[in-house]
C-alpha positions as CSV (number, residue, x, y, z in Angstrom):
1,X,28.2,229.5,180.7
2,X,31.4,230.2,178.8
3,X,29.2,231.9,176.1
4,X,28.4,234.5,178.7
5,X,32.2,234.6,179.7
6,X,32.7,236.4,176.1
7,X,29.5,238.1,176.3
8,X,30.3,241.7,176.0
9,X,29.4,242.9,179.4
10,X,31.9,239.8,180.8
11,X,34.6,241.5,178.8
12,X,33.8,245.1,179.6
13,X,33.9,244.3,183.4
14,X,37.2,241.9,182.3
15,X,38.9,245.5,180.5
16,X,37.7,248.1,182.9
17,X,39.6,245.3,185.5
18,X,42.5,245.5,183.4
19,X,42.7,249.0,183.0
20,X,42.4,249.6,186.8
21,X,45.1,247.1,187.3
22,X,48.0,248.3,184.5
23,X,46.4,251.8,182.9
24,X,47.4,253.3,180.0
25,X,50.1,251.6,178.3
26,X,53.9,253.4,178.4
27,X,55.2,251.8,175.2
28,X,54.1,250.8,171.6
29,X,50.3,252.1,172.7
30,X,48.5,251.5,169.2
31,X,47.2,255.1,169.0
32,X,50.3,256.2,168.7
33,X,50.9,253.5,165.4
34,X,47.6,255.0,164.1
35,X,48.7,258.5,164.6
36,X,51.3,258.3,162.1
37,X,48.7,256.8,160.2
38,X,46.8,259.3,159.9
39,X,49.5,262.2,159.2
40,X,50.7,259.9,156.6
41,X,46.9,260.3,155.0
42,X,47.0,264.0,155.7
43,X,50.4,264.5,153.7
44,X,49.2,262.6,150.8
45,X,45.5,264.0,150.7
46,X,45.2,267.3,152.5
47,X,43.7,270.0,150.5
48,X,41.1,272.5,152.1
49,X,37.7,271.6,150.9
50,X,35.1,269.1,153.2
51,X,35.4,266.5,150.1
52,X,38.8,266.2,150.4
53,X,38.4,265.7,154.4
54,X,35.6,263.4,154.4
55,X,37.7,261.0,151.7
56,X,40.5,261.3,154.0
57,X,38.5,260.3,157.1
58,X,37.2,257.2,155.1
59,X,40.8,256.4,154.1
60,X,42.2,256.6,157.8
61,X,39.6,254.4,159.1
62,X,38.6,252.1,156.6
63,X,42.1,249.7,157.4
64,X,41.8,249.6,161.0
65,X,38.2,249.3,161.2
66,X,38.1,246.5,158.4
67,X,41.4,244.6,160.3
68,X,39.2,244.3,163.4
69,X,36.5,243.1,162.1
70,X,38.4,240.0,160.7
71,X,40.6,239.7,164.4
72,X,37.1,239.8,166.2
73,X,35.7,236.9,164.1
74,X,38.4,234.8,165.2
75,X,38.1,231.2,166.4
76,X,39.2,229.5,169.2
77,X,38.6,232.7,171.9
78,X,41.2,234.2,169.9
79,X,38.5,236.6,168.4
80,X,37.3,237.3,172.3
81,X,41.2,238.1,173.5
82,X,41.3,240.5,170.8
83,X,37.9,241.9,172.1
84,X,39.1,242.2,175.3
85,X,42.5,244.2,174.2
86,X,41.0,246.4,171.7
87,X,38.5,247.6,174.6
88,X,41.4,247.6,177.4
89,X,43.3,249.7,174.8
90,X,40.3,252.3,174.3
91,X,39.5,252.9,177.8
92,X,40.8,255.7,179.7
93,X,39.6,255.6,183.5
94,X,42.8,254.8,185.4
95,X,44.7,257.4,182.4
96,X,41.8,260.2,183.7
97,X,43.1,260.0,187.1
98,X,46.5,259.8,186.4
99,X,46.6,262.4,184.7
100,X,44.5,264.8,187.3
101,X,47.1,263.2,190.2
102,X,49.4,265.7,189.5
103,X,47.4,268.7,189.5
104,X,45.9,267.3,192.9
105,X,49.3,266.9,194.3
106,X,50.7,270.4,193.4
107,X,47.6,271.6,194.9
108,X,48.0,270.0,198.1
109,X,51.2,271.5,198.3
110,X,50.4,274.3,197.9
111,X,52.8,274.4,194.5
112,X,50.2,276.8,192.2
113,X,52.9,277.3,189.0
114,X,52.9,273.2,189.0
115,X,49.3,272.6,189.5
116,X,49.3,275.1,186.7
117,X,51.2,273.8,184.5
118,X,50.0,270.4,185.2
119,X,46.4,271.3,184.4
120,X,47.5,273.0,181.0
121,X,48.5,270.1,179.9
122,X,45.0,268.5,179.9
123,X,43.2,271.1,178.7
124,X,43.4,274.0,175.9
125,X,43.1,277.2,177.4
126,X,46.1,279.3,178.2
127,X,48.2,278.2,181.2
128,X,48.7,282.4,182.5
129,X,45.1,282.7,183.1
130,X,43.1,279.4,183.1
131,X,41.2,278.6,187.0
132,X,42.6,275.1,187.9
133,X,39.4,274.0,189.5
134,X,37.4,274.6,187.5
135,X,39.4,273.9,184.6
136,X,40.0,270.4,185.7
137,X,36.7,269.6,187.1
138,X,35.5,270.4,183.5
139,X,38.1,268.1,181.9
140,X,37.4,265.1,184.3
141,X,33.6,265.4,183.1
142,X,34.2,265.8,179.6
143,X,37.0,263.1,179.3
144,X,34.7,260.7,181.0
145,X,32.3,260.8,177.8
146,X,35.1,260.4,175.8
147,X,37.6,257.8,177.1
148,X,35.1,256.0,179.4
149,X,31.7,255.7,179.1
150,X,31.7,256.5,174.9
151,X,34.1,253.3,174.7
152,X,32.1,250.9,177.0
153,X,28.8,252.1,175.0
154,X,30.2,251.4,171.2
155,X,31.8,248.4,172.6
156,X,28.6,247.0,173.5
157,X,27.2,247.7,170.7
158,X,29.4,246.8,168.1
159,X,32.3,245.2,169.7
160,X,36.0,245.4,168.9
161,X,35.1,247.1,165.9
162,X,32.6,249.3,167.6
163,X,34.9,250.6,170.0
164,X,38.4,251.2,167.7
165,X,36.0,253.2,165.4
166,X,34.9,255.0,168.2
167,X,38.2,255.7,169.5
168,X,40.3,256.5,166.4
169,X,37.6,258.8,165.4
170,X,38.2,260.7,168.9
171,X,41.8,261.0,167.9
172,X,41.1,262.4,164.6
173,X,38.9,264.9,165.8
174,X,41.6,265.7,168.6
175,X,44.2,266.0,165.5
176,X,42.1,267.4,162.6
177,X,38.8,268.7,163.9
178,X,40.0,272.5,164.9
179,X,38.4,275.7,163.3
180,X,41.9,276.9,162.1
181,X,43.0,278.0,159.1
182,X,44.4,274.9,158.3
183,X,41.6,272.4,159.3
184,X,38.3,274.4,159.3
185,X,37.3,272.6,156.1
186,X,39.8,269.5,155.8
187,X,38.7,268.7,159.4
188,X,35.0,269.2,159.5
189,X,34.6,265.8,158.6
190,X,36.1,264.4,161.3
191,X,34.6,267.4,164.0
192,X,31.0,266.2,162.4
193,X,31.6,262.3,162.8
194,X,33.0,262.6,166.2
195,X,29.5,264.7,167.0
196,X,27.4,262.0,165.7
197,X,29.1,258.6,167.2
198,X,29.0,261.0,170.7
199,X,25.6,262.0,170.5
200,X,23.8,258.7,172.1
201,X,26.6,258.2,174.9
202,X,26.8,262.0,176.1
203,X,23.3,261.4,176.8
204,X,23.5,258.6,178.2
205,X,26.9,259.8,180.4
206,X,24.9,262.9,181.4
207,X,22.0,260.6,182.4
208,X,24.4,258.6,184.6
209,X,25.8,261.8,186.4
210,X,22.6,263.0,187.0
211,X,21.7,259.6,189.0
212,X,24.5,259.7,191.3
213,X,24.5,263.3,192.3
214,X,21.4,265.9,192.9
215,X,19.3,264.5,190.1
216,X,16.6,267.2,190.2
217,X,19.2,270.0,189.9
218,X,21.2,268.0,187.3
219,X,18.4,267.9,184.6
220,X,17.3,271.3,185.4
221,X,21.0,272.4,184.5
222,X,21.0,270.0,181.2
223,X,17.9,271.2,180.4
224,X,18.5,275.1,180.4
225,X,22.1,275.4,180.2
226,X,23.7,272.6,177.6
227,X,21.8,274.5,174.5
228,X,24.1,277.5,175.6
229,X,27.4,275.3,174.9
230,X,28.8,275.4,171.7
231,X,29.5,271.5,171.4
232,X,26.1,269.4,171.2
233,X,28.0,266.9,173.3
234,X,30.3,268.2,175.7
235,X,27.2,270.8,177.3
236,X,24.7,267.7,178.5
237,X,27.6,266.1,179.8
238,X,29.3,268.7,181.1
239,X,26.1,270.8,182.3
240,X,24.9,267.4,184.1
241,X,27.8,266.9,186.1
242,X,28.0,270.1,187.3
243,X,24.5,270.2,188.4
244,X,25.0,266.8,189.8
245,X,28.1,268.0,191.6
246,X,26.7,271.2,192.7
247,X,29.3,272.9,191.4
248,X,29.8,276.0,189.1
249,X,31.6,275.7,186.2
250,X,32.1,277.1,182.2
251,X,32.4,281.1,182.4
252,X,35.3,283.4,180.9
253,X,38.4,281.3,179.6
254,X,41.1,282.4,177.6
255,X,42.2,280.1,174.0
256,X,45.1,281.6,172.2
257,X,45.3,284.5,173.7
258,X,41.6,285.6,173.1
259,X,39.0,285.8,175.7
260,X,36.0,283.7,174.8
261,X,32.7,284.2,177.1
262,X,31.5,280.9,177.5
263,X,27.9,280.1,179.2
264,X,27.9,279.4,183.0
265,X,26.9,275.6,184.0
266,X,25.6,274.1,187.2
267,X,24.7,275.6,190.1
268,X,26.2,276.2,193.5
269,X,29.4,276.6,194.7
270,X,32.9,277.4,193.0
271,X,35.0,274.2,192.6
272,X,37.4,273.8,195.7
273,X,40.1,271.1,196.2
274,X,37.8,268.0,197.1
275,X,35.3,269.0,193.9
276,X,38.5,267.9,192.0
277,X,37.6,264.1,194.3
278,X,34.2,264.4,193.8
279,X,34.2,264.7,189.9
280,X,36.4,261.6,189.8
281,X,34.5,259.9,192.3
282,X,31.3,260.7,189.5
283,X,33.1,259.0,186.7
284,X,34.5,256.2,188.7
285,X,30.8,255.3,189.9
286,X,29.3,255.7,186.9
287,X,31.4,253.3,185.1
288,X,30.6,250.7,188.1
289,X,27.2,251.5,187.5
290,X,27.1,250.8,184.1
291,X,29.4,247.4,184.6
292,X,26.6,246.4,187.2
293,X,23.6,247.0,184.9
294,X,25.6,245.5,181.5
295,X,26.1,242.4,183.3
296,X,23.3,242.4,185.3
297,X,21.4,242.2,182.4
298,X,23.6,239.2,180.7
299,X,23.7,236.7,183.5
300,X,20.6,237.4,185.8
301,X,18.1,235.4,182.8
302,X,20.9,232.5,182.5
303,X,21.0,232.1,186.5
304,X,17.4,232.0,186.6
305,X,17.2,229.7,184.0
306,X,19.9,227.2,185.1
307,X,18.3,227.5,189.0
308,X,14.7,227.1,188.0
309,X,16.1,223.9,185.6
310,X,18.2,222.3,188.4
């Protein structure tokens, strides 16, 4: 039995407890020790060719990732507290809805210029003409991928050092992985890695929406609509959800002051207020589900085996 308390389901359902319980943290947060990090690499490194980008990638990750292997290896359940942490650290349920809380707010008092302003600050398009709803339904869908179910999947797989991989390559491709001037080549590295560690869990996240929503009309919408999107991993995920949600979403959207026409997702009705509920709601469930099945899977063959042994 206390093998299976630091089985990796126990401490996914132990960090997702945690992270429900105290969120995101306010002070000395480690992604914010990495970020410097990594802008110390870029100084010292930064040229614009992919060579210089994909050394500069292995350079930012190399120390973290090779520190937590050793940590997790730890005896004496101090490798399995670290576990814990680093997965507590990476997920980013209860920061999803905190974030989205005060866009909801503004909304329900009828304050547009705040729920505005609020919703700019979670996603990229221009705060003058971006849709709220829509724009925030989309973000709730995406960012579950991202800071939810993409960190419970690496964990699983590769524990402690699964996950901070996972997670510090998100924040490089948040930081270098733009089509600028500046980062079309240096950052490609990073843009491509982030694409291929997402790949398996956008699936599986757009699998998960589909189950708890409209299912038929969820896989039709994946099916015809994500090869539209631009990113290989946000259009499954985000195409799903809508579908799931019955909701319309993607369409015209304004980045930097330039109109880009962006492929319609889902089907039905334009997001309204409780949509914004809903999507939550999606991402909230699915990460139950996936808890459920994880451990499910762990303890069920070690109960049946200790009651058909008693």
């Amino acid at each position: 039995m206390p093998d299976l308390l630091s089985h990796p389901s126990s401490l996914m359902a132990g960090a997702l407890i945690l992270d429900g319980l105290l969120g995101e943290p306010k002070h000395w947060h480690p992604l914010v020790g990495f970020g410097h990090w990594a802008a110390w690499v870029e100084r010292h490194s930064y040229a614009p060719s992919r060579l210089r980008g994909v050394l500069a990638l292995v350079m930012t990750l190399a120390p973290p990732v090779g520190t937590s292997v050793i940590l997790s290896h730890l005896a004496h359940g101090w490798g399995t507290a670290f576990s814990l942490w680093a997965l507590y650290f990476a997920l980013g349920l209860r920061s999803l809805h905190d974030h989205v809380r005060p866009i909801c707010q503004a909304l329900d008092r009828q304050d547009d210029k705040a729920a505005r302003r609020a919703t700019a600050a979670i996603v990229s398009r221009d705060e003058a003409t971006l849709a709220i709803l829509p724009a925030t339904c989309e973000s709730v869908l995406e960012n579950g991928n991202d800071g939810v179910f993409g960190a419970l999947f690496w964990f699983w797989v590769g524990g402690a050092p699964g996950v901070i991989l996972y997670r510090l390559a998100n924040t490089l491709d948040a930081t270098w992985g733009y089509k600028s001037a500046r980062y079309l080549h240096f950052g490609w590295a990073a843009a491509r890695f982030d694409d291929i560690l997402n790949w398996v869990p956008a699936r599986l996240t757009a699998l998960t929406y589909a189950l708890l929503g409209e299912f038929p009309q969820a896989l039709a919408c994946w099916h015809q609509q994500a090869p539209l999107w631009d990113s290989p991993n946000a259009g499954p995920v985000m195409a799903a959800g809508a579908g799931s949600l019955k909701i319309r979403l993607g369409g015209r959207a304004q980045y930097g002051g330039v109109w880009h026409e962006r492929p319609r997702l889902g089907c039905g009705h334009t997001p309204q207020r409780n949509d914004i509920d809903r999507t939550l709601n999606l991402v909230r469930h699915g990460a139950l589900l996936w808890i459920l099945v994880a451990v499910s899977v762990t303890w069920m063959p070690a109960l049946w085996h200790l009651f058909t042994h008693a």
